[in-house]
VMD Tcl script that draws the C-alpha trace (Angstrom):
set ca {
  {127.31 144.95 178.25}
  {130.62 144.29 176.10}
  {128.31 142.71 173.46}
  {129.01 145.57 170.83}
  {130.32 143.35 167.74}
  {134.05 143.14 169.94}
  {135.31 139.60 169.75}
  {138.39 137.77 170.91}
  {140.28 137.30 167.65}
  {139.38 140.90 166.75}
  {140.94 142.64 169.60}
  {143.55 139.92 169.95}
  {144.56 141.13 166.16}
  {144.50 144.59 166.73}
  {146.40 144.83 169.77}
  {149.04 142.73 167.94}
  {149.02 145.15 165.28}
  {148.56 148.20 167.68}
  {152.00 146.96 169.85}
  {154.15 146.51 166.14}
  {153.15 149.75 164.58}
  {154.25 151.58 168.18}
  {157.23 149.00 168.01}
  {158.01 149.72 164.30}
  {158.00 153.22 164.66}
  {161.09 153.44 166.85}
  {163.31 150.33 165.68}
  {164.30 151.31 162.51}
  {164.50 155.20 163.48}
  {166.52 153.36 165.90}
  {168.94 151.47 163.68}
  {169.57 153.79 161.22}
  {170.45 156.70 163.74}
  {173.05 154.29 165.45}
  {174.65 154.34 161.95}
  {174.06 157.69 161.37}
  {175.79 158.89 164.47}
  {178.70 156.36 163.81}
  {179.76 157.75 160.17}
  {179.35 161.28 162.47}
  {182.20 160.51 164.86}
  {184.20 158.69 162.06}
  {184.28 162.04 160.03}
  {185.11 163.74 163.17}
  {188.32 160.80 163.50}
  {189.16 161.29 159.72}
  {188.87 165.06 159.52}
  {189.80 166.52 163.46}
  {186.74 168.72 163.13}
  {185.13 169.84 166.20}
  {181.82 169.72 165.05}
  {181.50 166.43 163.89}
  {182.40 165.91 167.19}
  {179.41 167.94 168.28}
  {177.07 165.93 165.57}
  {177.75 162.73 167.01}
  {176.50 164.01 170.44}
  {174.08 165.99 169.74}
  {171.65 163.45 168.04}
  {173.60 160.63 169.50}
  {170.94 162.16 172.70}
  {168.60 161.48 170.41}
  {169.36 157.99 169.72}
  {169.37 157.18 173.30}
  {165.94 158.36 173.34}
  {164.96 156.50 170.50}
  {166.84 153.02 171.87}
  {165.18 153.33 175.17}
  {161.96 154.14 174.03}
  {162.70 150.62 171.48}
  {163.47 148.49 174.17}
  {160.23 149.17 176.09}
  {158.18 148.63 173.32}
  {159.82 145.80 172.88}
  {159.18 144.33 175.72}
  {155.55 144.94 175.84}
  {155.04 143.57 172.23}
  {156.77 140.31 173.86}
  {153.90 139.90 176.10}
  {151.41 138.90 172.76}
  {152.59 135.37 172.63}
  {152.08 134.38 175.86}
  {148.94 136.34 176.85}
  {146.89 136.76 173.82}
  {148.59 134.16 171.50}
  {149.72 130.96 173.61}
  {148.58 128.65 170.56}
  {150.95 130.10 168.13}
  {153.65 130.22 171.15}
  {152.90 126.26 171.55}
  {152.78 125.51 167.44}
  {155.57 127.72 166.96}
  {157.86 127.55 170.05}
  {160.21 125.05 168.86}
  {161.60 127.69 165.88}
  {160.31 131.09 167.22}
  {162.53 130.27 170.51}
  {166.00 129.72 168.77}
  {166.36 133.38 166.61}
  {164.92 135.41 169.70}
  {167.39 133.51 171.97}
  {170.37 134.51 170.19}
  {168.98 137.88 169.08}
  {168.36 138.21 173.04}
  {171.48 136.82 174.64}
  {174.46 137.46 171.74}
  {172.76 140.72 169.24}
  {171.38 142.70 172.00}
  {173.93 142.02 174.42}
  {176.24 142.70 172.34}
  {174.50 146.39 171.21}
  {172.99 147.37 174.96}
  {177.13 146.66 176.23}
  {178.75 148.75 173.54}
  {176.09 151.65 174.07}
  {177.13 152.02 177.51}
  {180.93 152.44 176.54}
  {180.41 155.11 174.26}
  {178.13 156.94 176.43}
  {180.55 156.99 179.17}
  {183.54 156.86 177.77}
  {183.85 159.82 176.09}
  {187.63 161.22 176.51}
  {188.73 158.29 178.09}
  {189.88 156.26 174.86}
  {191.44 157.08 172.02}
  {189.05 158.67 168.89}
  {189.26 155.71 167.13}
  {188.79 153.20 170.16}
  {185.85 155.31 171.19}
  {184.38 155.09 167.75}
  {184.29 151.54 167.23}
  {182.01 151.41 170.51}
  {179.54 152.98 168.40}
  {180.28 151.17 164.94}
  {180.21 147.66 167.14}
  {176.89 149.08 169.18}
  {175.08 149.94 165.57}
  {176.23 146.19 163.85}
  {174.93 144.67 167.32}
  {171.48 146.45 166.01}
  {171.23 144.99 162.83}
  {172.07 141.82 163.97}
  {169.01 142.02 166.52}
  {167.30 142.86 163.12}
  {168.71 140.10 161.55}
  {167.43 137.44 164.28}
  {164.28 138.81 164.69}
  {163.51 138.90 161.00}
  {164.64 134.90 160.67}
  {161.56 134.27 163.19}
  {159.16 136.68 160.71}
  {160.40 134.76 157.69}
  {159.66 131.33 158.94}
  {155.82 132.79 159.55}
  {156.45 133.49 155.59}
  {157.68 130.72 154.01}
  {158.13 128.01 156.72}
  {161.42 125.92 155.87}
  {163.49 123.60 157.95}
  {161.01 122.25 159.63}
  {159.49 118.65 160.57}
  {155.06 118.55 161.61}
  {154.65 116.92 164.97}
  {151.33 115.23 164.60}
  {150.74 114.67 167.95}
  {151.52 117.92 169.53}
  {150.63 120.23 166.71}
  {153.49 121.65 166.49}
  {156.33 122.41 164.53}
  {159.94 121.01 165.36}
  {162.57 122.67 163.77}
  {164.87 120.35 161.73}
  {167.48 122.50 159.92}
  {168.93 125.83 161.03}
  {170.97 126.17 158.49}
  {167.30 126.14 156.35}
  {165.83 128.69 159.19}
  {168.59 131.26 158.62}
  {169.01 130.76 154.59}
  {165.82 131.62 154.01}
  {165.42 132.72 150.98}
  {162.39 135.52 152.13}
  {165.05 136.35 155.18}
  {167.38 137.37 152.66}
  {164.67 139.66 150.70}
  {163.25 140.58 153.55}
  {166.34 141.85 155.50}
  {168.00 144.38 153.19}
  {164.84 145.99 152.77}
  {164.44 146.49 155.97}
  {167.89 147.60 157.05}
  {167.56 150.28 154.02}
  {164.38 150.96 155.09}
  {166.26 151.98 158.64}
  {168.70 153.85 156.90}
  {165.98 156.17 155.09}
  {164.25 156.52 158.12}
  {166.99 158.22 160.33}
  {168.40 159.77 157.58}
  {165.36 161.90 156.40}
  {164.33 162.86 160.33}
  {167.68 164.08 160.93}
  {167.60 166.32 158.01}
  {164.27 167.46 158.57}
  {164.86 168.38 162.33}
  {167.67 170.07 160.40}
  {166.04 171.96 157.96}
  {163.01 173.12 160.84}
  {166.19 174.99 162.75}
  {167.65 176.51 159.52}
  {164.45 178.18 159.00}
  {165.25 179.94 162.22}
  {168.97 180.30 161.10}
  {170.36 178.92 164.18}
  {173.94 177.29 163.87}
  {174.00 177.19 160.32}
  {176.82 175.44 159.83}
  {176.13 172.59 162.35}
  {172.94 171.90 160.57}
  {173.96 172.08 156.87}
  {176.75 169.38 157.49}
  {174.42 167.30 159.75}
  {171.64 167.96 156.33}
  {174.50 167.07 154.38}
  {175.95 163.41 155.67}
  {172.05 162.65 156.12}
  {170.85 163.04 152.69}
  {173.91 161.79 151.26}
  {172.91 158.42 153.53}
  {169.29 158.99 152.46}
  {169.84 159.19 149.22}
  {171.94 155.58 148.98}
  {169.37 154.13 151.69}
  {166.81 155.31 149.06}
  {168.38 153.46 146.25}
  {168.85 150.22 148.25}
  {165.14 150.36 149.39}
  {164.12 150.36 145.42}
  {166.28 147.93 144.75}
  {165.63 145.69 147.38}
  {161.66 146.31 147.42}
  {162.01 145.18 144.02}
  {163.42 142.09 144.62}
  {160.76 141.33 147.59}
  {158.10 142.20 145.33}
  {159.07 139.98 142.42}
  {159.99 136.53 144.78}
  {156.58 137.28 145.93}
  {154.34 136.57 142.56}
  {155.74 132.80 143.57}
  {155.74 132.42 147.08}
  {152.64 134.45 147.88}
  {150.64 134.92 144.32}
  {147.95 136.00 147.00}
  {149.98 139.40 148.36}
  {151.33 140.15 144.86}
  {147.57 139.95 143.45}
  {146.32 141.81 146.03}
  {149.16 144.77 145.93}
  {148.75 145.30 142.19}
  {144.67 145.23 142.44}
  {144.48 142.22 140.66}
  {141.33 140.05 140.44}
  {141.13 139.08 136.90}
  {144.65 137.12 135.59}
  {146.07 139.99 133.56}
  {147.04 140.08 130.10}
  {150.16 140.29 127.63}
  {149.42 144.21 127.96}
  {150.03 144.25 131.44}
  {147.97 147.49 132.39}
  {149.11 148.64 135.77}
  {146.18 150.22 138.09}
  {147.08 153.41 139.69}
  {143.91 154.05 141.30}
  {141.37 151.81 141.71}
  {137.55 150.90 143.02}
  {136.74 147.26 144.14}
  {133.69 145.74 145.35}
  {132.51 141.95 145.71}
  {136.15 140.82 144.85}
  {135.70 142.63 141.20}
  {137.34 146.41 140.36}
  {134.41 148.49 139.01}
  {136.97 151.36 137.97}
  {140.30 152.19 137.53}
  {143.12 154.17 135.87}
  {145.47 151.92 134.39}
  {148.79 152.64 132.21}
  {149.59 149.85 129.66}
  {152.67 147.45 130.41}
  {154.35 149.27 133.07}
  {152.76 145.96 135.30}
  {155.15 143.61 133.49}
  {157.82 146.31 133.06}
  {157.79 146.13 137.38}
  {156.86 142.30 137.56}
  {158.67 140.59 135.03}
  {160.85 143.43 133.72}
  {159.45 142.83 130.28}
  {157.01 144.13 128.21}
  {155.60 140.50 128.03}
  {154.21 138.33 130.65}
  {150.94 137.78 132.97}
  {150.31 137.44 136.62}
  {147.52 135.32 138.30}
  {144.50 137.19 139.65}
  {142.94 136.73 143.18}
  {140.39 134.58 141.67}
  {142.48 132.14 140.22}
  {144.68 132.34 142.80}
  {141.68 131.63 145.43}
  {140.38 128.70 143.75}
  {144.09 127.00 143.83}
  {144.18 128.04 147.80}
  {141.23 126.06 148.53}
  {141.67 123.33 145.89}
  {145.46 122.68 148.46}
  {144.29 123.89 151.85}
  {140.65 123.12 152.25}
  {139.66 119.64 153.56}
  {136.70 118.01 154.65}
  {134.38 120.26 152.96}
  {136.12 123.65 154.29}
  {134.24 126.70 152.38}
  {137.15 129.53 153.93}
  {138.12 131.55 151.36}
  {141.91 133.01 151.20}
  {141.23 136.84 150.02}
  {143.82 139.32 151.86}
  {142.62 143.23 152.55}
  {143.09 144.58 149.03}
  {142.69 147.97 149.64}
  {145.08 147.90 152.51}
  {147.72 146.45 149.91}
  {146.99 148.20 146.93}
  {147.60 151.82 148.52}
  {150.28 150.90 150.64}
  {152.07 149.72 148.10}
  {151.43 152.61 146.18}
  {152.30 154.90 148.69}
  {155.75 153.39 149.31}
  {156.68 153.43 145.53}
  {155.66 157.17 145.09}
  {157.81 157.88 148.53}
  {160.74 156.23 147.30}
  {160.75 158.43 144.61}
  {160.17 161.69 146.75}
  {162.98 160.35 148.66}
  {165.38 160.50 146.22}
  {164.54 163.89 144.43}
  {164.18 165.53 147.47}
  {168.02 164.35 148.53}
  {169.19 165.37 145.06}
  {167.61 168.77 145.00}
  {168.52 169.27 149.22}
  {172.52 168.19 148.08}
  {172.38 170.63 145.34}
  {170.88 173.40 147.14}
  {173.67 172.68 150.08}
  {176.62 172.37 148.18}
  {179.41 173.68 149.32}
  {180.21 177.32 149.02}
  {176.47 178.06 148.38}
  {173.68 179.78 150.27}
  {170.79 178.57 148.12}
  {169.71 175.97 151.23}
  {168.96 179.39 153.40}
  {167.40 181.28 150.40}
  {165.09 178.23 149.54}
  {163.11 178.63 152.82}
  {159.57 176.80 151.19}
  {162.23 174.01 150.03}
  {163.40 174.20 154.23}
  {159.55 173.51 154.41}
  {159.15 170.45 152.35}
  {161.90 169.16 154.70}
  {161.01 169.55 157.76}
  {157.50 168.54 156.80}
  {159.04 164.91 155.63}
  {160.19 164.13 159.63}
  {156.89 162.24 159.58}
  {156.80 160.56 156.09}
  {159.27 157.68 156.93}
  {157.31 156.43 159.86}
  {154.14 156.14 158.04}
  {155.70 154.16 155.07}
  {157.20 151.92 157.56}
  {154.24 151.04 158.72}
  {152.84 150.48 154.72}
  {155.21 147.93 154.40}
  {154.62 146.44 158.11}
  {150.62 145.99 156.56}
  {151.73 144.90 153.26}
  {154.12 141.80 155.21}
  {151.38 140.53 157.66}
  {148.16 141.52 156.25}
  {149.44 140.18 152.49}
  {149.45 136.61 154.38}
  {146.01 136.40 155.74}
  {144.36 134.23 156.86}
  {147.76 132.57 158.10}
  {149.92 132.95 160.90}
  {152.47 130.86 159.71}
  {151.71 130.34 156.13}
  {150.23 127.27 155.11}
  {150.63 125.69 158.51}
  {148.03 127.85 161.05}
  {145.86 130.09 160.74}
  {145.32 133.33 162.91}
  {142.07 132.19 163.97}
  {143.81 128.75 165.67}
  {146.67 130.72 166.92}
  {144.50 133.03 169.96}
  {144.54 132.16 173.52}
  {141.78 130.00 174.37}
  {141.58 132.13 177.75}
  {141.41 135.31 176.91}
  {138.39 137.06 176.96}
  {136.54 140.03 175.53}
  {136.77 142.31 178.92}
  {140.61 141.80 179.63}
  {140.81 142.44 175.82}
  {139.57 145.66 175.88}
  {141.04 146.46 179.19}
  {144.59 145.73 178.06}
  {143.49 147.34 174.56}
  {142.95 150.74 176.19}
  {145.95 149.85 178.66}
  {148.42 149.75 175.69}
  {147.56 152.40 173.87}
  {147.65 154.61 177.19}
  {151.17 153.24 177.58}
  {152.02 153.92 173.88}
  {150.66 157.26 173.69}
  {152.75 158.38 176.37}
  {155.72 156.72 175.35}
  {155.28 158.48 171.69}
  {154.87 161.76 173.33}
  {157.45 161.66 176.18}
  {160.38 160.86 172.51}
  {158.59 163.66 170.85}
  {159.37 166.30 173.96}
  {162.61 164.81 174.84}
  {164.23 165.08 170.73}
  {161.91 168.50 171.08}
  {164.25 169.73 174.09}
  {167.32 168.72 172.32}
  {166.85 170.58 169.20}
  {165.46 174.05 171.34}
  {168.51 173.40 173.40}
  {170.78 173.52 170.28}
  {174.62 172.04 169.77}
  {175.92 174.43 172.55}
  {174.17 171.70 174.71}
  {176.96 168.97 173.90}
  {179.49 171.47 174.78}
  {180.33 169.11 178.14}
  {182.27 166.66 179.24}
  {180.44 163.44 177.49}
  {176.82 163.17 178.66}
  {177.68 165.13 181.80}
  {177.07 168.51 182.60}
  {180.56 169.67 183.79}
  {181.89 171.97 181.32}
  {185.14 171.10 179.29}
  {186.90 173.54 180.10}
  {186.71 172.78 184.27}
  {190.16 172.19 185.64}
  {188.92 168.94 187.28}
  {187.20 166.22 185.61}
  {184.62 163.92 187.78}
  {183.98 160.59 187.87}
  {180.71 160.00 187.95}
  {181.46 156.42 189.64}
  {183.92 157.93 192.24}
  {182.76 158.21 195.49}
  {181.64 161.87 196.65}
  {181.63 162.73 193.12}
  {178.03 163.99 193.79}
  {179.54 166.46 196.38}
  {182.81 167.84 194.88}
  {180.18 169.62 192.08}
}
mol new
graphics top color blue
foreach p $ca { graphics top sphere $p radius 0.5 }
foreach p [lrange $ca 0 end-1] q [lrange $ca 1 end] { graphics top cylinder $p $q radius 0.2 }
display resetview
């Protein structure tokens, strides 16, 4: 009955890949709004103004959404190892444990306890006090980025490690090695800009859709304002930074670089770089190419050449095949070569889109609320973030394939042996269920906020007695319920 081409590693793949993407869409949104909201209240401490004050709550809301909506998916993406992946958990265990213990027990701790206090402790503290809850609660994020990301580089380029024999397994030897990782450390900033980009661009968009209604114009312009000023640097750091990943990657994994660019041939001193491209049989039958702007991005040179995934297939086998092994090491090209593509060409919308939303905002000017298709092209850009986080989540994992942990497992030794097709599916459907309504229960929540407006922060904290009530309530004091 389930005989329909579904198969074990199949599903077990594309649930892992279904639980990231869901994951990934809310973590960096996640860690970039913490910092957004903290350089909020901090211009509110510098500057006295009320409604900075009012920024920092009003999408702070938002940010809780966004956290608690993280940490769920979190959780359920936790449940891969051990249910779909207890190989990889048993090769693996020895370095994957160490990271994910200290992101769990010191990072997150660390964020989830300063969270509370600035919820709750709004009025009670001094401004600046009550700001460094938030400052403290958004490093405690990027440090659960940080740890998380040492476990993903390992998978990358394995380092500090000893092979068991006997077990099959790795044994970690070095943790110093672990968290020096040279791909953490190109890896990381990307990332962490990446996060930055992300929040930044959604708050101005949800800024720019309530502008086009002129509705508290001057609460929105200086939320658009700190944002694209933060998207605009985040933008710059992600080029810079992508740049760097890309170009420690013709070394490390000649495979992924190949792939990304369209290469199958080794290129020449001309270095023409494919901007569209057809492939079939692991050849290109078309393309558009410009001349050297390949080496201009690789090698920043006019001169140079870069392997091929030919050449660089017949070195993969020549190392990893034994005993007559015929596997052949060819990643998804397409996958690569327009996900690359369409995170280059959104960097660059990134950035002229800041510079022309700063100019039209500037100060003293109304050309923001007399540029309503510009107001458009904002709003409309809420979305673009998410999807080229998840480019660059394909471009990471699928650029490795057919490894788990490069060089050292594969993804077809690394599936449960006792899992089957039917719970497969089952939790498949399960998941995405779960997902779905998770995605859509953020979307109506952040929805609710922005219909509800900035007069909705106009409380005491998160609570909704008004500020101006003669008596404030505890909401831990006994009765409190009652006396409202």
């Amino acid at each position: 009955m389930l005989n329909v081409g579904l198969s074990m590693l199949g599903l077990s793949r594309f649930q892992f890949a279904m639980t990231t993407v869901f994951h990934f869409f809310f973590v960096p949104f996640s860690i970039g709004l913490a910092f957004i909201v903290a350089i909020m209240e901090t211009c509110y401490v510098v500057t006295k103004d009320d409604t900075y004050k009012n920024m920092t709550k009003f999408w702070g809301k938002i940010f809780l959404y966004s956290f608690a909506v993280g940490v769920v998916t979190g959780i359920i993406q936790e449940f891969q190892f051990g249910m779909n992946w207890s190989d990889y958990s048993r090769f693996m265990g020895d370095i994957f444990g160490a990271p994910l213990a200290i992101e769990a027990l010191a990072a997150f701790f660390m964020e989830s306890t300063f969270i509370g206090l600035w919820m709750f402790t709004w009025d009670r503290f001094n401004k600046v006090v009550h700001c460094l809850f938030i400052w403290l609660t958004a490093f405690g994020s990027t440090l659960s980025a940080l740890w998380i990301l040492a476990a993903n580089s390992f998978m990358q380029n394995p380092v500090g490690y000893a092979m068991n024999a006997a077990q099959h397994k790795v044994e970690m030897t070095s943790f110093g090695a672990v968290i020096m990782n040279r791909q953490l450390w190109n890896e990381f900033p990307h990332v962490i800009f990446g996060a930055f980009l992300t929040a930044a661009f959604v708050v101005a968009g949800c800024s720019a859709w309530r502008l086009l209604k002129k509705d508290h114009e001057n609460f929105y312009r200086k939320s658009m304002k700190v944002t694209l000023i933060v998207g605009l640097i985040a933008c710059l750091g992600s080029i810079w930074s992508g740049d760097t990943q890309t170009r420690y990657l013709i070394n490390n994994q000649p495979m992924k670089y190949a792939a990304m660019e369209g290469l199958w041939k080794n290129s020449t001193q001309k270095g023409n770089w494919s901007v569209i491209q057809g492939t079939k049989n692991h050849k290109t039958t078309w393309s558009i190419e410009v001349p050297y702007v390949l080496n201009i991005l690789g090698h920043h040179s006019l001169n140079g050449t870069f392997k091929g995934q030919q050449q660089v297939n017949k070195e993969l086998k020549a190392k990893y095949n034994k005993n007559g092994e015929t596997r052949n090491y060819y990643v998804p090209t397409r996958t690569l070569f327009y996900s690359f593509r369409i995170m280059a060409v959104s960097a660059g919308l990134f950035a002229l889109v800041a510079i022309i939303g700063l100019w039209f905002n500037r100060k003293k000017s109304q050309s923001i609320m007399r540029q309503r298709w510009f107001l458009y092209v904002m709003g409309l850009m809420v979305w673009l973030p998410f999807i080229v986080n998840t480019c660059g989540w394909f471009v990471t994992e699928f650029g490795r394939y057919p490894w788990v942990v490069y060089g050292l497992l594969t993804i077809a030794d690394a599936v449960s042996p006792t899992s089957t097709v039917a719970s497969l599916l089952f939790t498949n459907i399960v998941y995405f269920l779960i997902f779905a309504s998770l995605g859509a229960v953020m979307i109506i929540l952040s929805h609710r906020v922005l219909k509800q407006g900035p007069d909705s922060v106009l409380t005491d904290g998160y609570s909704t007695k008004p500020q101006n009530s003669d008596k404030k309530v505890d909401p831990y004091e006994m009765g409190a319920a009652h006396n409202d």
